[in-house]
C-alpha positions in Angstrom: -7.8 149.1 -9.1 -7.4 146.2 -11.5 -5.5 147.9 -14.2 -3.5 149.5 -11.7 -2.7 145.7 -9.9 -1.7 143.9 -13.3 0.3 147.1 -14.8 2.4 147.3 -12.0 2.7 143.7 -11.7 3.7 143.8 -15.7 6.2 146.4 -15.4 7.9 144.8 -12.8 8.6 141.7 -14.4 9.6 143.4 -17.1 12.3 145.6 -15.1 13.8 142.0 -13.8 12.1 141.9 -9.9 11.9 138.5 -8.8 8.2 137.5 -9.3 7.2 137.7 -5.8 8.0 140.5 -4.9 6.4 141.9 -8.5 3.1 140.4 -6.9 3.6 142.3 -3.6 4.7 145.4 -5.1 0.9 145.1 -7.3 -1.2 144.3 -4.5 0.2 147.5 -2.9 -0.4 149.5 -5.5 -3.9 148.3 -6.0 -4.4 149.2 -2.0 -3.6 152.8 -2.8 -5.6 152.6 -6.4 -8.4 151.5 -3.9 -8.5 154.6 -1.3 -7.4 151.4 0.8 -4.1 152.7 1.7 -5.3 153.0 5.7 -6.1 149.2 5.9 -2.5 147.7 4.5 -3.0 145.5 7.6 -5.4 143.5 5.2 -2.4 142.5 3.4 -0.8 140.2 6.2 -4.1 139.3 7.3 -5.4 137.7 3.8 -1.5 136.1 3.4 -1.7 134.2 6.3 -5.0 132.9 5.4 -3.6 132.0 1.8 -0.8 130.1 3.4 -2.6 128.2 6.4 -4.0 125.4 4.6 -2.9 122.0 5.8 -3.2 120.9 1.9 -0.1 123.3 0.7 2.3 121.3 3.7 2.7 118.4 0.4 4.5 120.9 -1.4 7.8 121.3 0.9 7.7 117.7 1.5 7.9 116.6 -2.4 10.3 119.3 -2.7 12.8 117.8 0.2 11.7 114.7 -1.4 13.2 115.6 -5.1 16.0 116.9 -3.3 17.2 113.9 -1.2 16.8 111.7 -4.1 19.3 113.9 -6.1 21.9 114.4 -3.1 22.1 110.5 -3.1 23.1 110.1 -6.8 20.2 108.9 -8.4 20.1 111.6 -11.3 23.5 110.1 -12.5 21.9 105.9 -12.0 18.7 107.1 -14.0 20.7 108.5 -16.8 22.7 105.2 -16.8 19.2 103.0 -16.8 17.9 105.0 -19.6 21.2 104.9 -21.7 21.4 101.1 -21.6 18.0 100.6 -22.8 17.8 103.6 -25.4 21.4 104.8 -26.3 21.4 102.2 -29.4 18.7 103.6 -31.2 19.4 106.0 -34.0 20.0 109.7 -32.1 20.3 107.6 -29.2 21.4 109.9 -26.9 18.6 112.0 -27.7 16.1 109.6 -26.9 18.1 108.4 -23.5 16.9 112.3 -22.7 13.9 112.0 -23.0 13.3 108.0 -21.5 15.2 109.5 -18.4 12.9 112.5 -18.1 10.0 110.3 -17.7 12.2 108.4 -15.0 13.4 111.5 -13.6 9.7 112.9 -13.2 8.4 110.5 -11.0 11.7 111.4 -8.1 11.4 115.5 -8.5 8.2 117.0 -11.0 9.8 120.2 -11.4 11.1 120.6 -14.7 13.2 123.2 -13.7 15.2 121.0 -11.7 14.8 118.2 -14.8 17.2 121.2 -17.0 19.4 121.7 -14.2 20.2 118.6 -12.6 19.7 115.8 -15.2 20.3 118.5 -18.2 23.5 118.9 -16.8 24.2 114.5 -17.3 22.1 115.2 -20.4 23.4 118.2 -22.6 27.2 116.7 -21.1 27.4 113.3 -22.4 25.3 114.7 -26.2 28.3 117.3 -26.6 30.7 114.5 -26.2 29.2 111.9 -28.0 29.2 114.9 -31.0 25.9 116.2 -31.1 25.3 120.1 -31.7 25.4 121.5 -28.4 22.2 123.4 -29.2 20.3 120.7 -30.2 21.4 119.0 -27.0 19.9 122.2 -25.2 16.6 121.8 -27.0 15.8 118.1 -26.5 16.3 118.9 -22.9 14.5 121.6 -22.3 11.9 120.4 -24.3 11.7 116.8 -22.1 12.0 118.8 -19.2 7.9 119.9 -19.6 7.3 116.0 -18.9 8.3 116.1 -15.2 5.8 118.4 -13.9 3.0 116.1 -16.1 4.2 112.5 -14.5 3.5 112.4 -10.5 4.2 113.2 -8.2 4.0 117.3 -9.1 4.0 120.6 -7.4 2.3 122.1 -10.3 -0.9 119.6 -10.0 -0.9 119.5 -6.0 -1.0 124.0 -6.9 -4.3 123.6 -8.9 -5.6 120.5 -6.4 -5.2 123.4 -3.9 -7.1 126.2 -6.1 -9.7 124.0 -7.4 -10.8 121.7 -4.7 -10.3 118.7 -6.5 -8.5 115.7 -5.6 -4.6 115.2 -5.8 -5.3 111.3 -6.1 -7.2 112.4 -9.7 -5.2 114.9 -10.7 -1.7 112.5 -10.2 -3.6 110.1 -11.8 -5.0 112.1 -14.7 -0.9 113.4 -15.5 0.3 109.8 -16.2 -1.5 109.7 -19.8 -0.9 113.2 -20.4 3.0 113.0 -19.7 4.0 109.3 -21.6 2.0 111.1 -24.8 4.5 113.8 -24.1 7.0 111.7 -24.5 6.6 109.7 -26.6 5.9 112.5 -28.9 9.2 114.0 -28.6 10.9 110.5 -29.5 9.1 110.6 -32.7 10.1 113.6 -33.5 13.9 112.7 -32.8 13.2 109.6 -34.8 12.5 112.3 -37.6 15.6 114.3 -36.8 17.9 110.7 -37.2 16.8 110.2 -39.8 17.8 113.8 -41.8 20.6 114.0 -39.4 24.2 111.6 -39.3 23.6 111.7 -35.5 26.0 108.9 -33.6 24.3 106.3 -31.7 26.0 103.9 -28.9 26.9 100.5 -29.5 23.8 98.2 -28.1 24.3 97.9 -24.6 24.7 94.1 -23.1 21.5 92.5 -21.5 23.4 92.0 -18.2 24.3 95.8 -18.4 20.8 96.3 -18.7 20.0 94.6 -15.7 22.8 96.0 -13.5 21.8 99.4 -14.5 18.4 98.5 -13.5 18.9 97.3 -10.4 20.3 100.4 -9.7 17.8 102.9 -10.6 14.9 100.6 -9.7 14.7 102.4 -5.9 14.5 105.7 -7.7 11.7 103.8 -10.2 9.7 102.5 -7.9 9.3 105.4 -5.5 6.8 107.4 -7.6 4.9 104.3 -7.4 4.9 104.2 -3.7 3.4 107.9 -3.1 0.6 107.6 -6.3 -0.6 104.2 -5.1 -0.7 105.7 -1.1 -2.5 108.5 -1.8 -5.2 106.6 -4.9 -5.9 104.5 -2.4 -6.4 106.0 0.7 -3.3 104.7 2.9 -1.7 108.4 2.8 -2.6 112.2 2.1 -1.1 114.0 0.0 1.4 115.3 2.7 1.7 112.1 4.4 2.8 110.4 1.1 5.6 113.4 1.1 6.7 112.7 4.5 7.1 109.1 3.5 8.7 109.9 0.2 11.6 111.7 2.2 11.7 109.0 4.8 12.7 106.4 1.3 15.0 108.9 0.3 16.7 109.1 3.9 16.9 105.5 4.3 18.1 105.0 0.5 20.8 107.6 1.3 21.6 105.6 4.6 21.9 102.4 3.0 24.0 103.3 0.0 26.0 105.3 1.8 26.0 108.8 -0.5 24.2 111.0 1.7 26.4 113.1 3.6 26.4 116.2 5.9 27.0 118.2 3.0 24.2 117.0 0.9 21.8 117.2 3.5 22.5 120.7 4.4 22.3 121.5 0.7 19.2 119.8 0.3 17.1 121.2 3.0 19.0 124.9 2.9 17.4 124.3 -1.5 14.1 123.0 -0.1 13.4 126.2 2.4 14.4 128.3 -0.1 12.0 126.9 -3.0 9.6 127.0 -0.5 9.3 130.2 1.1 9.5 131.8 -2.5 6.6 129.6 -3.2 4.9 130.2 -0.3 5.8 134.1 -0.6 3.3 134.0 -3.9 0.8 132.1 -2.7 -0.1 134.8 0.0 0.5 137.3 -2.2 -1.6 135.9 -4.8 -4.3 134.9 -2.3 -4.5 139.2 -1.7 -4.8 139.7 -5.4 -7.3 137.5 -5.2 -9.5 139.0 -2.5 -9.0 142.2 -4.6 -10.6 140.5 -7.6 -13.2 139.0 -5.6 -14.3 143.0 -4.5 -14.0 143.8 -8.0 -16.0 140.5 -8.9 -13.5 140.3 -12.0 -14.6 136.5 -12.2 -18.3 137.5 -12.7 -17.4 140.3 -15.0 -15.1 137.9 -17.6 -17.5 134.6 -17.3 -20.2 137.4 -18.4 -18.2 138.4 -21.4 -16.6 135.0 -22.2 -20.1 133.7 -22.7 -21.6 136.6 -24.5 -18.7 136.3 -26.9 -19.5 132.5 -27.5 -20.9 129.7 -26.0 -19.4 127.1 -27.9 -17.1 125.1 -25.7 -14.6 124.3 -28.0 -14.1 127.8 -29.2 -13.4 128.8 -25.1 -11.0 126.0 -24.7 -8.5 127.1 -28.6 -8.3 130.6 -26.9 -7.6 129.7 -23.2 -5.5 127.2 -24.3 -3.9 130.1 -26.9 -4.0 132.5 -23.5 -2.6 130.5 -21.4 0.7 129.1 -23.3 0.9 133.2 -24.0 0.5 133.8 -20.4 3.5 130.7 -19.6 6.5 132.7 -22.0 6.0 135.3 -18.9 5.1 133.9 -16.1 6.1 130.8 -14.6 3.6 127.9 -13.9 2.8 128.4 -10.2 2.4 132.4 -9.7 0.1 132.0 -13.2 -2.4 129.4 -11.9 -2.8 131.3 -8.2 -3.3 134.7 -10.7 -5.7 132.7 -13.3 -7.3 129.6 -12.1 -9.7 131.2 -9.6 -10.7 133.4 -12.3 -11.7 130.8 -15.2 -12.8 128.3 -12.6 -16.5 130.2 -12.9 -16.4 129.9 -16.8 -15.3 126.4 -16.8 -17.7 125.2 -14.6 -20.4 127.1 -16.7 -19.3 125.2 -19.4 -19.4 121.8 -18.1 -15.5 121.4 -18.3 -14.0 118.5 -15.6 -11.8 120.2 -13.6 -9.4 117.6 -13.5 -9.1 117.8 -17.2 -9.1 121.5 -17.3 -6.1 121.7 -14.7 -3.8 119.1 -17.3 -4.8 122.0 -20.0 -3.4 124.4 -17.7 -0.5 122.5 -16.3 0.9 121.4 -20.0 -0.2 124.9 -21.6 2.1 126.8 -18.9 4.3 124.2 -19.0 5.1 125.1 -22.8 5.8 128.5 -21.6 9.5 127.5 -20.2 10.8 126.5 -23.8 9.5 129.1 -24.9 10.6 132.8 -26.1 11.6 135.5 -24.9 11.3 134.7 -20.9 11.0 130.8 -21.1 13.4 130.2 -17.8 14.2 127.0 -19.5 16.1 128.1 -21.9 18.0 130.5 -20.1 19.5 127.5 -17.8 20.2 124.7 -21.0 21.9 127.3 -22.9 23.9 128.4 -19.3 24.4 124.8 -19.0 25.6 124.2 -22.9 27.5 127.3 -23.4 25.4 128.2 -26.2 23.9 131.9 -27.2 20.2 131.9 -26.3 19.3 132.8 -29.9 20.7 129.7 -31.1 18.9 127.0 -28.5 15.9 129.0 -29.7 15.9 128.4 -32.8 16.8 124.7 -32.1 14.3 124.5 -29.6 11.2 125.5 -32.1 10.8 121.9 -33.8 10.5 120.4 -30.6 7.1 123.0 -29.7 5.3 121.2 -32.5 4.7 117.9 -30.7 4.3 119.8 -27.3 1.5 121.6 -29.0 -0.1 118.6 -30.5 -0.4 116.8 -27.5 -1.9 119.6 -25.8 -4.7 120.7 -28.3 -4.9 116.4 -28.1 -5.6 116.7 -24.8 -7.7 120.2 -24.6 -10.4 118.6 -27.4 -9.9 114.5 -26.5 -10.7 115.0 -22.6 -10.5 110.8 -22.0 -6.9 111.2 -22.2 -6.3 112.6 -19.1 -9.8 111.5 -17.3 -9.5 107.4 -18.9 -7.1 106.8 -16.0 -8.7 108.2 -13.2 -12.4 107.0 -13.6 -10.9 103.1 -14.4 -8.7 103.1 -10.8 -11.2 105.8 -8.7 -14.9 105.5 -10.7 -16.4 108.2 -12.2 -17.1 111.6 -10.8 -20.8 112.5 -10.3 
């Protein structure tokens, strides 16, 4: 039944359907695999119980959240922010990409919608400034993986959901994790400047500085609202998104840039995003009662520890699994598919689970900048007019300190559990 689940689920992905229904089409075929073919009325039964989980109603509400922000301009004031403060440096441009990914995490945590709607600003102003187009395409997709690290995040509120662990820790636990990230990736285009004659901006005025400021600070300052609300108790997780769409409402009131339009486009966007993510969730949560029957969980914890039972040694190869696992599959449909599974062997191990979900967050996360399915790549070379090949290639430096942070991360676990046990205490 197993084998019959995940090879229809692989061939389908493989023959271009859309991921959820490849999940559907799998759980189907493991029905019939499992003489179960007379009780398909399990299927709709176990999705509605996937899906009705007052924890999962966050996940629309950051999305509409992300989406208001953009409608009312505040991709194009971030950009501006981070330009004034960066652009001078040597590859200047290069680092404003990066500097306003970490801004531009905090307002949507998708880093698809980091390549699509700031890469546009991004890989735009690099090709005119004269930098190779598909080295503008790499730094972006690259930054990109910082969004979904940086709170608030639909990946982390995913696992918070699968692993009964707190969304307050987990947001918490990302901050570290994501400014390593980044600062990583500025080193390493301190490296390129310095082999490369790339142009750099004149140094921008202090009162330019300020103005731009000033006008990105509302989008700044919002992440702050919705971690600090939900650390310390004044908000759920959901609650915090509610109020983080109220901001974005009133910001688009106030400055005026929120039209009929945009609004239509922003919640037509956030229904869609969300049914598709909703869609695999009860899908998923099938597959899992299907691996539960199988006890699958039981079966690989069993092996995983008569294989080794050095901790260390199971983290290299999940951590080699899972960025294996991300050039395939796309974050959220791959923790709903693995984390239940490895949730038995990581807690036989002793492993935090709010350090093991930043191992799987940044490991999948490497996954969309990454051959031959990485979904980032496919939109920054749409967006650059660039062959794929070639943003490849460009894009393979820029895995290196993506990598390094994350086996710094796997083996060092205070860096993504320093945060949360100085602002929350310890776990016991």
């Amino acid at each position: 039944m197993i084998l019959a689940m995940f090879g229809v689920f692989l061939a389908a992905l493989l023959i271009g359907v859309p991921i959820a229904l490849s999940v559907g089409l799998s759980v189907v075929a493991a029905m019939g695999a499992a003489d179960f073919g007379d009780s398909l009325y399990i299927i709709p039964q176990q999705i509605l119980e996937g899906i009705d989980n007052v924890s999962l109603l966050a996940i629309p509400f950051f999305i509409l959240a992300g989406n208001l922000m953009n409608a009312v301009g505040i991709t194009d004031r971030i950009f501006n922010f981070a330009e004034a403060v960066a652009g001078h440096f040597k590859a200047g441009l290069a680092q404003v990409n990066v500097l306003a990914s970490m801004i531009f995490a905090g307002v949507n945590g998708a880093a698809v919608a980091d390549c699509a709607g700031l890469g546009k600003i991004e890989i735009g102003a690099m090709k005119q400034r004269g930098y190779p187009p598909e080295f503008a395409a790499a730094v972006t997709v690259a930054s990109s993986v910082i969004g979904p690290l940086i709170p608030p995040s639909i990946g982390l509120l995913v696992y918070a959901y699968l692993s009964q662990t707190s969304v307050a820790r987990l947001f918490l636990a990302g901050l570290v994790p994501g400014v390593l990230v980044g600062l990583a990736l500025m080193a390493t285009n301190r490296i390129y400047a310095s082999l490369r004659d790339f142009p750099s901006n004149p140094r921008a005025s202090l009162r330019e500085v300020v103005h731009t400021g000033r006008l990105a600070l509302p989008a700044m300052v919002a992440p702050g609202f919705i971690v600090v609300a939900i650390v310390w108790g004044f908000a759920t997780a959901h609650e915090a998104g509610v109020i983080a769409c109220a901001y974005a409402l009133g910001l688009g009131a106030l400055t005026g840039r929120l039209r009929a339009r945009e609004l239509w486009s922003a919640l037509s966007d956030t229904v869609i995003v969300t049914s598709v993510i909703m869609m695999i969730i009860g899908f998923t949560t099938v597959m899992g009662w299907l691996i539960a029957i199988e006890q699958v969980p039981q079966a690989l914890a069993a092996s995983v520890l008569a294989a080794t039972d050095d901790r260390n040694v199971f983290l290299l190869i999940t951590v080699v699994f899972l960025v294996l696992i991300g050039c395939f599959i796309e974050g959220v449909p791959a923790k709903l598919i693995l984390v239940p599974i490895f949730l038995p062997i990581v807690d036989r191990f002793g492993i935090d689970r709010v350090h093991f979900g930043l191992i799987v967050q940044l490991a999948l996360l490497i996954g969309i900048a990454t051959p031959p399915m990485g979904v980032g790549l496919f939109i920054v070379a749409e967006i650059a007019r660039v062959p794929f090949e070639r943003v490849t290639l460009a894009t393979i430096p820029f895995l290196v300190p993506l990598v390094l942070v994350l086996l710094l991360i796997t083996f060092v676990p205070e860096f993504s559990l320093w945060l949360p046990d100085l602002v929350l205490g310890p776990e016991h």
